[in-house]
C-alpha positions in Angstrom: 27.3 47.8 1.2 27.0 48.0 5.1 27.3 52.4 4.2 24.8 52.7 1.5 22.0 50.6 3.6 22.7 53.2 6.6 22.4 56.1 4.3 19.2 54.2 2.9 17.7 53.8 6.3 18.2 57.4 7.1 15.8 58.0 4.1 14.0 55.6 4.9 13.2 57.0 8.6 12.8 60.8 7.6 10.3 59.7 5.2 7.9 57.9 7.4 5.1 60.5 8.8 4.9 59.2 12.7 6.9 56.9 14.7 4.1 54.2 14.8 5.0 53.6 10.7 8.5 54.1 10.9 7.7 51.2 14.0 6.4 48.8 11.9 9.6 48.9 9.1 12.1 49.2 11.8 10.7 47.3 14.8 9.4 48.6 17.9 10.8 51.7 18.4 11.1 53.5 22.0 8.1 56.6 22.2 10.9 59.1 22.5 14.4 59.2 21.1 16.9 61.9 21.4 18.0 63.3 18.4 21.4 62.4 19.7 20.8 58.7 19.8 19.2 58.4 16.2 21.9 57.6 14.8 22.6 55.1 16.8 19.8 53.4 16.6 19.5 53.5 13.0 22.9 52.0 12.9 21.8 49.2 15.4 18.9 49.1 13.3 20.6 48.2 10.3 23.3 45.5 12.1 20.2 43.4 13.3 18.2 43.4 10.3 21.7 42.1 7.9 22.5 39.6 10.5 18.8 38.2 10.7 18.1 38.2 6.7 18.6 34.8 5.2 20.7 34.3 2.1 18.3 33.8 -1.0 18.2 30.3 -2.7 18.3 30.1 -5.9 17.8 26.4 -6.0 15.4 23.5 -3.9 16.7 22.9 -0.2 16.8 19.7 -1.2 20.2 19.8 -3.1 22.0 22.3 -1.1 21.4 22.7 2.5 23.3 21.6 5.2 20.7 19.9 7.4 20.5 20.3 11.2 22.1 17.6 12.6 19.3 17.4 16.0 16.4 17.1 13.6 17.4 13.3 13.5 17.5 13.6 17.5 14.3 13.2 20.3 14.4 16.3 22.1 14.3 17.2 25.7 11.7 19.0 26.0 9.6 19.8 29.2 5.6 19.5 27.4 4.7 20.1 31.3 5.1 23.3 29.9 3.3 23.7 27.2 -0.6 22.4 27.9 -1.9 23.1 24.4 1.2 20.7 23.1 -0.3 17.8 25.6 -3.8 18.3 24.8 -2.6 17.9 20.6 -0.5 15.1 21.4 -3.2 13.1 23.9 -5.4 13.4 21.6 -2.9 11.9 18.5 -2.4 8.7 21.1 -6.0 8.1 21.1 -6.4 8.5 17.8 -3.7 6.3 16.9 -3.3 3.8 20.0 -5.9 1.1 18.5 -5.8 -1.2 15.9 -9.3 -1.9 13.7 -7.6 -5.0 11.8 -9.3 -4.6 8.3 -11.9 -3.0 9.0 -12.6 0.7 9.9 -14.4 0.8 13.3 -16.3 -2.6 12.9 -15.8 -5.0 15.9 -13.6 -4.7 19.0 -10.8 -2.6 18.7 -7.6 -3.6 19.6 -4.4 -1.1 21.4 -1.6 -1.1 19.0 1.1 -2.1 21.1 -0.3 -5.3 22.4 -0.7 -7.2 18.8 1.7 -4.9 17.4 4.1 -7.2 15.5 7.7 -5.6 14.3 7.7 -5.1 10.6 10.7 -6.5 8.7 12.1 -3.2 7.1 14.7 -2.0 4.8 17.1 -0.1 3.1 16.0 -0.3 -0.6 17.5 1.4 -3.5 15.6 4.3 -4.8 16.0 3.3 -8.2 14.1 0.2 -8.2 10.7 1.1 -9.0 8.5 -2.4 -9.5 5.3 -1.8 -12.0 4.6 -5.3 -11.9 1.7 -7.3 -9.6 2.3 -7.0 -6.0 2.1 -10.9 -5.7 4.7 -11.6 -7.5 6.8 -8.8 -5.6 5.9 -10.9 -2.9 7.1 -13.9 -4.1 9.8 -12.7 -5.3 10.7 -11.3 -1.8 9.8 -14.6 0.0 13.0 -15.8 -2.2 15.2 -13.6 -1.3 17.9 -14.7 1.4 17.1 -12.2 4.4 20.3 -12.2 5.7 21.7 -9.9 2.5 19.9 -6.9 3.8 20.6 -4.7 6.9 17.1 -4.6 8.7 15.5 -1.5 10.3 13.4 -0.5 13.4 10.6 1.5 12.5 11.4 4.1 14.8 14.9 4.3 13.3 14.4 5.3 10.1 15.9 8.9 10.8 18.8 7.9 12.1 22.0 7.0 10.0 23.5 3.6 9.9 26.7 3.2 11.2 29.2 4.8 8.6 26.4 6.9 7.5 27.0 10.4 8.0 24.6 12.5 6.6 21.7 13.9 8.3 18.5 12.2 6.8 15.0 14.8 6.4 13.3 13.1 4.0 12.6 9.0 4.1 10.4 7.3 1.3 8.8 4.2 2.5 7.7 1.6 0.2 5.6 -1.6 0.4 2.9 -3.5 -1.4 -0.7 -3.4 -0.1 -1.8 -4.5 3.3 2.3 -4.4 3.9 1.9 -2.7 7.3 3.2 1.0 5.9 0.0 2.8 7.7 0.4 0.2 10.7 4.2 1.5 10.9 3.1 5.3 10.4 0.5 4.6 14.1 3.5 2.7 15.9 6.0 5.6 14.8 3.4 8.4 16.2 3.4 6.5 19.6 6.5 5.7 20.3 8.7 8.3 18.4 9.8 11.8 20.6 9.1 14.9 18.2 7.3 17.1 20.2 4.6 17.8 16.6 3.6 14.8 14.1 1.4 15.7 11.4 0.0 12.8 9.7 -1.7 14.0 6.3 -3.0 10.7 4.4 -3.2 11.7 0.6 -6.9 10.5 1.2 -7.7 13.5 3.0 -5.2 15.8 1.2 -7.4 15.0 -2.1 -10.5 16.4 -0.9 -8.6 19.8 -0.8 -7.4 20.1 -3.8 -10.0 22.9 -5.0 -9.3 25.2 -1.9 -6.4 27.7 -1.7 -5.4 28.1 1.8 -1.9 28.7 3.5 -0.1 25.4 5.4 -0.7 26.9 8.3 -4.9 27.2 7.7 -4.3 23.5 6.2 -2.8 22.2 9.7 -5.8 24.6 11.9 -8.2 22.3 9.7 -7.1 19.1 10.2 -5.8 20.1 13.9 -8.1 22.3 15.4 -5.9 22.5 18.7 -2.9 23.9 17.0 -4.6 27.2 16.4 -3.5 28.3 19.9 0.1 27.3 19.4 2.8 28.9 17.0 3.3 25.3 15.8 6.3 26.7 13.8 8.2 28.1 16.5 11.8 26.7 17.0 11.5 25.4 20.2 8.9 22.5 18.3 10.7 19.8 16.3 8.1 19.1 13.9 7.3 15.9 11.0 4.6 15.9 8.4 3.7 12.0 7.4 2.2 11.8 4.1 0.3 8.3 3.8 -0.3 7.0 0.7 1.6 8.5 -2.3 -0.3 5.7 -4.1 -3.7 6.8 -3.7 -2.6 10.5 -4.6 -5.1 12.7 -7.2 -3.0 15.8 -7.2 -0.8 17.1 -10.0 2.8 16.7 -8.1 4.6 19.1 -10.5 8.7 19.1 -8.6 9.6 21.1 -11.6 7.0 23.8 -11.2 8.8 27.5 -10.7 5.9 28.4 -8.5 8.5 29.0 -4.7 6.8 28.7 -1.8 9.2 29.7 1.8 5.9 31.6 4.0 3.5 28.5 5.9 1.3 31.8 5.9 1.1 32.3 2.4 -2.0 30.6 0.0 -1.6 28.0 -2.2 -2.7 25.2 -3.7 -2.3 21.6 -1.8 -0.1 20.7 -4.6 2.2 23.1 -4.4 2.1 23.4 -0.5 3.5 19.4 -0.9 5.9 19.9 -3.6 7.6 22.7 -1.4 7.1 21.2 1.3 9.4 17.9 0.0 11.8 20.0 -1.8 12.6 22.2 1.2 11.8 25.8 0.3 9.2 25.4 2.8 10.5 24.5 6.6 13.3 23.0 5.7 14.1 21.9 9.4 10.8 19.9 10.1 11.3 16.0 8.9 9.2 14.2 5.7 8.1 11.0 6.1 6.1 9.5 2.4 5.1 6.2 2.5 3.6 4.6 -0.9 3.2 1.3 -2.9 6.1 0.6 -5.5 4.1 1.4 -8.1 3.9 5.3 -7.2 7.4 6.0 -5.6 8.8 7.3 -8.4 6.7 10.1 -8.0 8.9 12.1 -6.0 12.0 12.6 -7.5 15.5 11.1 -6.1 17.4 14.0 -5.3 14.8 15.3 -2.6 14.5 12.1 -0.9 17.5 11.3 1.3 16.4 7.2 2.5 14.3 5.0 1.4 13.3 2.0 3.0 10.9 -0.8 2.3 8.5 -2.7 4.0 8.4 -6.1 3.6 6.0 -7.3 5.6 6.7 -10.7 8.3 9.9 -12.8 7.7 8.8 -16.3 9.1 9.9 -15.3 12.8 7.4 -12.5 12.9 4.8 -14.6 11.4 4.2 -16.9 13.7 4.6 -13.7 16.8 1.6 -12.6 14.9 -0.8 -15.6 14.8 0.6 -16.1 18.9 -0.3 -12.7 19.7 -3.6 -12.8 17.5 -4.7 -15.9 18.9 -5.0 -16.3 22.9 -5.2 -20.2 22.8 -1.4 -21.1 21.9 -2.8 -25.1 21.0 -4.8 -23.5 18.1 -2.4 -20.6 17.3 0.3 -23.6 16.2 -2.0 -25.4 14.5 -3.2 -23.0 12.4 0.7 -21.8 12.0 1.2 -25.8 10.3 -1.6 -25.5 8.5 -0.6 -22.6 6.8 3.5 -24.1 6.1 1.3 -26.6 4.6 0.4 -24.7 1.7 3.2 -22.7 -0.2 0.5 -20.1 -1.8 -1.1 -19.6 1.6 2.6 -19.1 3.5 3.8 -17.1 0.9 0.7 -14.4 1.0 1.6 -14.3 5.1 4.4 -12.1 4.8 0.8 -9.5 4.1 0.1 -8.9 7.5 -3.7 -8.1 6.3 -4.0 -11.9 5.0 -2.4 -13.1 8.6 -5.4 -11.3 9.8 -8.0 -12.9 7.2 -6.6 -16.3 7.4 -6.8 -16.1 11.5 -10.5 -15.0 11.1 -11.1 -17.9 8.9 -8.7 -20.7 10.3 -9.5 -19.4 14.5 -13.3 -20.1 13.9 -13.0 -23.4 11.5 -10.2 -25.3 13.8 -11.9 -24.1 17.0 -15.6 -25.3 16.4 -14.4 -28.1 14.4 -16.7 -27.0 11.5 -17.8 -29.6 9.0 -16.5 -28.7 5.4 -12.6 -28.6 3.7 -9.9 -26.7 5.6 -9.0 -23.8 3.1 -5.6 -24.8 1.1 -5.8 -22.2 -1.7 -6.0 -18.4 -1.9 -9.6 -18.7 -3.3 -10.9 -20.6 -1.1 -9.2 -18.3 1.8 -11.0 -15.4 1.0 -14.3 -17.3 0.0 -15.1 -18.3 3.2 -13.7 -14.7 4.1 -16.1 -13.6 2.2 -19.2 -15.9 3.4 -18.1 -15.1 6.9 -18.3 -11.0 6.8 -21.5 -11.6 4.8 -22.9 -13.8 7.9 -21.6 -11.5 10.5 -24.0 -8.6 8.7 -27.0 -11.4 8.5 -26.9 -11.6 12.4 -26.1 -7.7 13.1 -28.5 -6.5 11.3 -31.5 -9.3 11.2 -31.8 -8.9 7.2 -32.7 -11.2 5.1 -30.4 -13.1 2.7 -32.2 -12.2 -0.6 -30.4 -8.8 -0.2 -26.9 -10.1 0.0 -27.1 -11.7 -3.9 -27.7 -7.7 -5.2 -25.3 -6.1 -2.7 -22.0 -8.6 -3.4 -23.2 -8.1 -7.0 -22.7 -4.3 -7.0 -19.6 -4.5 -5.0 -18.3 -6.6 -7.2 -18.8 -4.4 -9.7 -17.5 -1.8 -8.6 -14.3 -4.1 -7.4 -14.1 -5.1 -11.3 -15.1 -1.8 -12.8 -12.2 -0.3 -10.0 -9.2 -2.6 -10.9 -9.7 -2.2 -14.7 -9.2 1.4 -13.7 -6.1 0.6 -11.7 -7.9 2.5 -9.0 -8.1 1.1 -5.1 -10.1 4.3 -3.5 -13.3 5.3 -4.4 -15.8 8.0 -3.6 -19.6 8.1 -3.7 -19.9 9.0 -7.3 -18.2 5.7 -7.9 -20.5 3.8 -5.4 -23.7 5.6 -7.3 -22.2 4.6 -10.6 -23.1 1.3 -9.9 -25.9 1.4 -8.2 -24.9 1.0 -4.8 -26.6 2.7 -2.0 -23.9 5.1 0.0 -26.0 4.2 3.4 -26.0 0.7 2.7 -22.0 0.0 1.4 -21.3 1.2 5.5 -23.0 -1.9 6.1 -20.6 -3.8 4.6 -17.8 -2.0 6.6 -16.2 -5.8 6.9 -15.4 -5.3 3.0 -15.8 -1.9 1.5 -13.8 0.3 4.7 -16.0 3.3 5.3 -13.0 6.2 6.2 -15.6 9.1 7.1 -12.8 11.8 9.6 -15.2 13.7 11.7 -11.9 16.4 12.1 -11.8 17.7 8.5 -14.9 20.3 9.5 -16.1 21.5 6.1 -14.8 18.6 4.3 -16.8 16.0 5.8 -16.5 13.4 2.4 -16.5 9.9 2.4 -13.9 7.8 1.2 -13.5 4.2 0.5 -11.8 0.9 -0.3 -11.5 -2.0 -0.1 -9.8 -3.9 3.1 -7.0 -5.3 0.7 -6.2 -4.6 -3.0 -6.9 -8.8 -2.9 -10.1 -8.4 -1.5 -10.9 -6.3 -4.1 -9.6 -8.7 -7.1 -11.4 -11.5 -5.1 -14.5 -9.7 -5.4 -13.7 -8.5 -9.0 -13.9 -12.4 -10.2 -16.7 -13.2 -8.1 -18.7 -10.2 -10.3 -17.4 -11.6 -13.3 -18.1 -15.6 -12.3 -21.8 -14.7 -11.1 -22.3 -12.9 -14.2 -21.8 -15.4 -16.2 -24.2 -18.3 -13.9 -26.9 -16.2 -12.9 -26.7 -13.9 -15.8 -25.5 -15.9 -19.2 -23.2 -12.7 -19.7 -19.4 -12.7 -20.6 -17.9 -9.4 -18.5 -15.1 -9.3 -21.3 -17.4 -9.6 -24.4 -20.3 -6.7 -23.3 -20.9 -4.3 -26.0 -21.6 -0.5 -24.8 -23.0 1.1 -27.9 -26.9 1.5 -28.5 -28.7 1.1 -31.5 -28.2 -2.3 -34.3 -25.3 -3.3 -31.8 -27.2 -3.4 -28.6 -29.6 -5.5 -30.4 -26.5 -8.4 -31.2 -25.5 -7.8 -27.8 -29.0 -8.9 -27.0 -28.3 -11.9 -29.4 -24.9 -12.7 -28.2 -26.3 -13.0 -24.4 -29.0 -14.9 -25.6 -26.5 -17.7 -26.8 -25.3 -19.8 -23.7 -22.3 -18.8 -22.0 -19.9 -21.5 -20.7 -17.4 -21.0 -17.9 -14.8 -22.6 -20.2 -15.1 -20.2 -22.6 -15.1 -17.1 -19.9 -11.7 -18.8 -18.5 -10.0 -18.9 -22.3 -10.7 -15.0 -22.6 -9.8 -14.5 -18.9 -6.3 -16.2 -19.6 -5.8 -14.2 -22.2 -6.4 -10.9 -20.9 -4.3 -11.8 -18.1 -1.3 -12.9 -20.3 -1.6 -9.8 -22.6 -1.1 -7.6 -19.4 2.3 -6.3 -19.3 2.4 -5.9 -15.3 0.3 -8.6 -14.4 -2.2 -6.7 -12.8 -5.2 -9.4 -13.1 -2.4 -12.2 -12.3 -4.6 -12.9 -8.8 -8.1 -12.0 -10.1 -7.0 -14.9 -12.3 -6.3 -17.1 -10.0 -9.9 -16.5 -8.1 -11.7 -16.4 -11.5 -10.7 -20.3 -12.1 -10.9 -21.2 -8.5 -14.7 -20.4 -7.7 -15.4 -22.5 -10.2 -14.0 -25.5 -8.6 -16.8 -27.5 -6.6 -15.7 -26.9 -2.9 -15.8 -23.0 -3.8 -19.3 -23.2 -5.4 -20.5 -25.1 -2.5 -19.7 -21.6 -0.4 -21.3 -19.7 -2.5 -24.8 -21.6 -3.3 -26.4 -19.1 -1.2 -25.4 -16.0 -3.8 -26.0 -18.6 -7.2 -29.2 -18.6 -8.7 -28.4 -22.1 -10.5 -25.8 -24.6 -10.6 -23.4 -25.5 -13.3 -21.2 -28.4 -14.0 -17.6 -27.3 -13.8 -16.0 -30.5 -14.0 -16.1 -30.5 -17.9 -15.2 -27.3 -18.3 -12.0 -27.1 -16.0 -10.8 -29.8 -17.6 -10.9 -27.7 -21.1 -9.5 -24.8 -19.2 -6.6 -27.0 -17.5 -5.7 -28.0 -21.6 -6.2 -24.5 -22.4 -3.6 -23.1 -19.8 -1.2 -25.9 -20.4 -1.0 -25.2 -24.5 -0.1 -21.5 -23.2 2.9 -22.4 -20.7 4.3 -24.6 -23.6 4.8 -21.2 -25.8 5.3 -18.6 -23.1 8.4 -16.9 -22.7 8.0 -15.5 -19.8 9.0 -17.3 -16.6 7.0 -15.1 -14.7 3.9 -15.3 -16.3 4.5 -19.2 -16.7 4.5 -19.3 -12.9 0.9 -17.5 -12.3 -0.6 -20.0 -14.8 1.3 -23.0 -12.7 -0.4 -21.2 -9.4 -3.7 -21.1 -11.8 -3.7 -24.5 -12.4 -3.5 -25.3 -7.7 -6.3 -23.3 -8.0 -7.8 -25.5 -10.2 -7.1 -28.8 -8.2 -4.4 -29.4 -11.0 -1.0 -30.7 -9.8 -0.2 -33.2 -12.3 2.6 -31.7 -14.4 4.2 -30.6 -11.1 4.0 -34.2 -9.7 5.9 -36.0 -12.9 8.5 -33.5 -11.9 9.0 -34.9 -8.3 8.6 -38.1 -9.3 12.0 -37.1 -11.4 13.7 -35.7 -8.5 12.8 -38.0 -6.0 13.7 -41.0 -8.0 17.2 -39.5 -9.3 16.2 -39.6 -13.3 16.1 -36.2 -13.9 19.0 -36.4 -15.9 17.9 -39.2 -17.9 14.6 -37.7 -18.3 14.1 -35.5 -22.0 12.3 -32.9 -20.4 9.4 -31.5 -22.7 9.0 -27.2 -22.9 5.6 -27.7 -20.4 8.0 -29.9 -17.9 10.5 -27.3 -17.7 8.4 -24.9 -16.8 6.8 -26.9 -14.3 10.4 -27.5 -12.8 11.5 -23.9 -12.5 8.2 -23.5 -10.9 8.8 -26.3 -8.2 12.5 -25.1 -7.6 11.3 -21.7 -7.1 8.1 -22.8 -4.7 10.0 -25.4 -2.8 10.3 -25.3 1.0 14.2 -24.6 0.8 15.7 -22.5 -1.8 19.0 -23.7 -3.0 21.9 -21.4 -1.6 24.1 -23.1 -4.1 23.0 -23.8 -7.3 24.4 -27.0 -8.6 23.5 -27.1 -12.9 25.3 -30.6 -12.9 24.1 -32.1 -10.3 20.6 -31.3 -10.6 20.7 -32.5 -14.9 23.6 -34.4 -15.3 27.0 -33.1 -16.8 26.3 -34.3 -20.1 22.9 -32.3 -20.2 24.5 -28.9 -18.7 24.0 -27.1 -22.1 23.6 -23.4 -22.0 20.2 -24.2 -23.7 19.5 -25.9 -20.4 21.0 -23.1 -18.7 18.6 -20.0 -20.3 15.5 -22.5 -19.6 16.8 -22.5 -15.5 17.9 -18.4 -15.6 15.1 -17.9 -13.4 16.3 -20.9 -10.4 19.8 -18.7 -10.9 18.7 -15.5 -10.4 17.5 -16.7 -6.9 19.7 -18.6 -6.1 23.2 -16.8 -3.9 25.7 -18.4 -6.2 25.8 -21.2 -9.3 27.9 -24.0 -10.3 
């Protein structure tokens, strides 16, 4: 083979007219070469161009190379060096070195490594894919014994654990919303040692997906200063961070035949990714793809080689958080009782975004010693959340407060409209769809996070969300609660069509809509959902109805209702569906449904059991059950043991009895 490509360069030589194109096949070539030495050369020639060609692939990186063990290593590396590098790199730290809690540049920023709080991370299986609500992921977590799992340091998710020995490129990190994953990306970009981190949020990859361009035209867009650097050089150890597999609106195709191995060649975004993860494309730099549970299946197993999950604060960090948020330590441990006090509340704090909510809420109520009820449920949390953002815009922007009624209408919405969709960003088509004012919605910065990156050049568009998916269903029931006060309109029973039906819409909104009768179709809809994806707008739905919530909100009612009537039909209403659920799961949203309603009196015969030792005396109706696999699995401790007899009494230890408490089991480290 060696022969035949000598005779073929020979050929190849005589045929080329000067010495400036035989240059260009061969490499430079000297201006004058003895006849003598040809030969020679040729040979030499054709030794350096078979020892440099790379072997062709005929499958994805990802299943067959042997990975370079130093990519997993910081570098020495003297950036003194290399003043382009440092100017890329200082200007990455400023970018990334403060924290805007919530909210996009509103208020006073904060440096990242003086709140920053260390995220309780691990190694997950990368078969477990959850499609159901990220609350109850949450809850479920908050169950789960901590000490089972092998936690990890942010900045260690490239490195093996001991008796680990392969090399890891590609880590998958996945969390629920408002988990910390972005918060983890900025800590990871200040304190980690690769000399080049590109962070590419799926946000701003979208807005590319009609222009063809090479990676390396990509990367001079987003990073202007790398066009004076040959960023792929090996002397750079280099990670791409892709933020937000979730929010992706490209067509991922991993089983596309389209190969991709030049950074200088055109393509697609899509396909730049997809080679990218697979490996045909610079298969030494590192891949980091963060993403809620929902969307991690979309990259497929065999190109991802970790993944870890996010799980937010265990109850140490928790209370670091609140003592670093909050300077005056006194108030800081109050608020951290307060919380402990309520099981929904302390649940929702392993979200480090509702630390930060309840600590604007809880820092300002217990510190002026406001008049009015200390918040004990999620809805009335994020009420006077709400009340508070919509104050702070009063007094920044002297308006008046006939404006706020139209623009928390429209929001929410868009909220609703948004999470029927299953969508948590939104662009300005969206916003105009409902009539909301692009201008304006930056106003409201405190809810609706205005994301507009200067850097992107000719792709200046504006994206937005909400702080927190919760936010989003919070405002999502208060659209569909105001509707139904101020407007007389069921959200669930409008009619779209024109004509003869628009006139018995007309006729049906003419009728008087009662809140009792929105919360039967709101249950409903919630229970029909497979994943539970309005489990929490449910929640909020029932609990702005209650009277301490619509005091909050007089200011965006045009009239008042009595509630007490109809709660009390909706408490009967969601009692006569746990009775014939079979589903523990959803059975234990409708128990949190009816705390929101001010409802604890099923739950209450049940302690009254357990505190008083007849339990096991006790015949147990189907509602009561429920109620006590929902007390077991929302007490303060969680049994380690499980103890069937002791707990109902030998004699009642059926394996009826024993299918009703599957769920106490499940949870629980071991049974008896």
């Amino acid at each position: 083979m060696l022969i035949f490509t000598f005779f073929l360069y020979i050929y190849k030589f005589l045929s080329f007219s000067n010495f400036t194109s035989a240059s260009f096949y061969f490499g430079r070539l000297p201006a004058s070469i003895p006849s003598k030495y040809l030969i020679v050369y040729l040979l030499y020639a054709v030794l350096r161009r078979n020892l440099r060609s790379r072997p062709a692939v005929t499958e994805p990186i990802c299943k067959k190379t042997k990975y370079d063990e130093s990519v997993n290593q910081p570098q020495d590396f003297n950036e003194s060096m290399y003043p382009v590098l440092n100017t890329f790199r200082s200007n990455l730290k400023k970018k990334f070195q403060c924290l805007y809690e919530g909210t996009a540049k509103q208020g006073n920023s904060t440096l990242l490594n003086e709140i920053y709080t260390e995220l309780y991370i691990t190694e997950s299986e990368s078969g477990e894919i959850s499609n159901e609500h990220e609350v109850r992921q949450i809850e479920t977590q908050s169950r789960r014994a901590a000490t089972e799992d092998t936690p990890i340091k942010c900045s260690d998710i490239f490195r093996a654990l001991p008796g680990q020995d392969k090399p890891i490129r590609t880590v998958l990190t996945k969390g629920v919303a408002g988990i910390g994953k972005t918060v983890s990306v900025q800590k990871f970009i200040l304190d980690w040692d690769v000399q080049l981190i590109f962070p590419l949020p799926f946000r701003a990859l979208n807005l590319m997906k009609d222009k063809t361009l090479s990676l390396l035209k990509r990367l001079h867009v987003f990073f202007p200063e790398t066009k004076e650097m040959e960023i792929f050089s090996d002397k750079y150890k280099v990670l791409f961070i892709f933020d937000g597999l979730d929010e992706c609106r490209l067509s991922l195709d991993f089983q596309s035949d389209v190969r991709l191995c030049d950074v200088s060649e055109s393509a697609s975004v899509d396909v730049l990714l997809t080679n990218l993860i697979v490996g045909n494309l610079l298969p030494s730099a590192l891949i980091w793809i963060t993403s809620r549970p929902a969307a991690a299946d979309l990259v497929p197993s065999e190109c991802v080689h970790r993944v870890t999950e996010v799980r937010g604060f265990n109850e140490p960090q928790k209370e670091e958080y609140f003592r670093k948020r909050i300077i005056d330590q006194g108030l800081a441990k109050r608020i951290i009782s307060h919380l402990k006090s309520s099981k929904s509340l302390d649940i929702m704090c392993h979200i480090p975004v509702f630390c930060w909510i309840s600590a604007a809420v809880l820092e300002k109520m217990l510190s002026q010693a406001e008049s009015g009820e200390i918040p004990k449920t999620l809805t009335q949390m994020y009420t006077h959340f709400l009340m508070a953002q919509i104050n702070i815009k009063d007094m920044k922007y002297n308006e008046k407060k006939d404006t706020d009624k139209e623009m928390i209408f429209q929001l929410g919405k868009l909220a609703y409209e948004q999470l029927e969709k299953g969508n948590v960003i939104f662009y300005e088509e969206d916003l105009r769809e409902c009539g909301i004012d692009v201008t304006e919605a930056s106003v409201y910065s405190g809810l609706c996070t205005q994301i507009f990156r200067e850097e992107f050049g000719l792709y200046q568009v504006k994206v937005f969300c909400f702080v927190h998916l919760s936010v989003q269903e919070h405002l999502a029931a208060l659209y569909v609660h105001l509707s139904c006060t101020n407007n007389n309109t069921n959200v669930f029973d409008q009619i779209t069509e024109r004509g003869f039906s628009s006139r018995i819409k007309d006729w049906i909104q003419s009728k008087h809509v009662s809140l009792s009768e929105l919360h039967h179709r709101a249950v409903d809809k919630a229970l029909q959902s497979k994943n539970g994806h309005l489990d929490l707008f449910l929640r909020f739905l029932l609990g702005l109805s209650v009277e301490s919530n619509r005091g909050l909100l007089q200011g965006l009612m045009k009239q008042t209702r009595g509630s007490s009537e109809s709660n009390e039909e909706t408490v009967e209403h969601i009692k006569k569906k746990i009775r014939i659920s079979r589903s523990p799961k959803k059975s234990i949203n409708l128990f949190h449904c009816l705390n929101e309603l001010g409802d604890h009196s099923i739950v209450e015969e049940i302690q009254q059991y357990l505190n008083s030792g007849t339990l096991a005396e006790a015949k147990l109706t189907s509602l009561q059950w429920s109620a006590l696999v929902f007390f077991l699995l929302t007490s303060e401790q969680m049994m380690d043991v499980f103890e069937l007899n002791k707990l109902v009494g030998r004699e009642n230890a059926s394996d009826k009895v024993v299918r009703k408490l599957l769920p106490v089991i499940k949870e629980s480290r071991s049974a008896q």
